[in-house]
N, C-alpha and C positions, 0 to 999 in steps of 0.2 A: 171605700172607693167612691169616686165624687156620679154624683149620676147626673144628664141632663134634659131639661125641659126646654122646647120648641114650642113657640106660642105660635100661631099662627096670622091671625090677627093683628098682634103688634109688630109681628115679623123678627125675632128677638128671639135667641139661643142663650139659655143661663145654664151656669157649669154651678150644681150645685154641692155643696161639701156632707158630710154622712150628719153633721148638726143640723142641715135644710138652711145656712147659711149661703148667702150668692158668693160662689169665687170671681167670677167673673163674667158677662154679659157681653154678647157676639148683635150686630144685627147682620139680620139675614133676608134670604129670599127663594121664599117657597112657591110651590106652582100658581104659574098665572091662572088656569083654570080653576083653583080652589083646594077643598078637601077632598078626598075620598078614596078608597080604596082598590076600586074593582081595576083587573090588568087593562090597559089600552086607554084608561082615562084620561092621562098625562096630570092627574090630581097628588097632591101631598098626602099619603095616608096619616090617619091618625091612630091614637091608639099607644101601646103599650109595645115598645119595640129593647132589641139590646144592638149595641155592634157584634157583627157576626167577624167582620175581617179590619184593618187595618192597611190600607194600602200604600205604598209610598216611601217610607220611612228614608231617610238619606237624602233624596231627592233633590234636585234643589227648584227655589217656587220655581211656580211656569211650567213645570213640566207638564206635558201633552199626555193625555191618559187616554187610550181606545180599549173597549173590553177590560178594563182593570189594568192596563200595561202598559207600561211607557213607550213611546213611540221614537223616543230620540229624540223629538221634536222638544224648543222651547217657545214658549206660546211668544208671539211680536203682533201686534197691527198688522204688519205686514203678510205674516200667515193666514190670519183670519182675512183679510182682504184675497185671500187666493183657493179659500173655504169658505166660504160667505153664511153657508149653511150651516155648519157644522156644531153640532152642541156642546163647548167645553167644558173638559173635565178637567181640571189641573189641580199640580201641587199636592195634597193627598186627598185617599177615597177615607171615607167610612162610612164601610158596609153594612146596613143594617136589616134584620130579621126580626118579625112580627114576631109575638109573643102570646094574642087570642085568634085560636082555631077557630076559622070561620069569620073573621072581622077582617083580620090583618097576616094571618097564617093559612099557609095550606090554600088548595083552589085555586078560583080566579082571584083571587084577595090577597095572595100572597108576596107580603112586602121586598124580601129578597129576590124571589123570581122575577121582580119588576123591577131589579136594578136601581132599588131608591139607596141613593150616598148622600152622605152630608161631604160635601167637595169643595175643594177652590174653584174660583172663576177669574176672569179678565180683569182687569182692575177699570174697564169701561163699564161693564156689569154694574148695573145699579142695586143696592141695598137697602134694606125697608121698603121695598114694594114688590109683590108677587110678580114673579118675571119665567121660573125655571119649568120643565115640564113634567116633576113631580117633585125632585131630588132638591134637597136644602142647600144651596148656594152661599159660600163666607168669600170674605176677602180673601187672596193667600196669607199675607199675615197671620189672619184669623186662624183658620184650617190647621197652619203649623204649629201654632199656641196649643190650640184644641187639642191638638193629633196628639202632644207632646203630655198632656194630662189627664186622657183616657187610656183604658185598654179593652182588650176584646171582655165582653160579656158587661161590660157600662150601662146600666139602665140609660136606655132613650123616652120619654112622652111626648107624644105631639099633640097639641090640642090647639082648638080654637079660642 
């Protein structure tokens, strides 16, 4: 099973194969305010994570995601100009859960309670610069590629 590493830093998603060979390299964009773990940061945890869920699968991109569920909605400029605020989630989720009790599990540290996905974004969304408010941000493209060659229990790492 191919596992992946999220750099933080570089802003850079690599899908790596069971030889520790690159399959392929995503850029990305992780929270504007930084690393760190604790609930209500808006930061990227780091740490030793797996996907817990898969969300999306059929979908087609664009789709609007609230609470993990499709809305109906498919993302246009037009929408977002009538949500101005709103934090998109599109195209698929992957849901991910901490792995060290007390870092990134369980607590106030707990990576899934905090709704961190690696997701689709807007195709305005800029990439290779921290922008999201914790959750790792791909192109749609991306995301569906990704989606397409993980499964649930995938080693995740994120580091700086």
């Amino acid at each position: 099973m191919p596992r992946i590493d999220i750099n933080i830093t570089s802003q850079q998603l690599d899908l790596i194969n069971d030889s520790g060979e690159l399959i392929k390299c995503y850029q990305v964009s992780t929270a504007k305010k930084g690393a760190g773990e604790i609930n209500g940061s808006y930061c990227t945890p780091r740490g030793r994570h797996v996907i817990r869920a898969r969300i999306g699968a059929g979908q087609p991109a664009n789709t609007v995601f609230v609470e993990r569920r499709p809305t109906g909605e498919i993302y246009t400029p037009e929408l977002a100009a009538r949500f101005p605020g709103r934090d998109w989630i599109l195209t698929r989720i992957l849901w991910l859960s901490g792995c060290e009790p007390g870092f990134n599990r369980l607590g106030n540290v707990d990576t899934m309670r905090r709704y961190i996905y690696i997701h689709g974004s807007p195709n305005s969304v800029g990439m290779g610069t921290p922008g999201s408010i914790g959750c790792i941000r791909m192109r749609n493209q991306d995301i569906i590629d990704l989606f397409d060659r993980v499964n649930i229990g995938t080693e995740v790492k994120i580091h700086l």
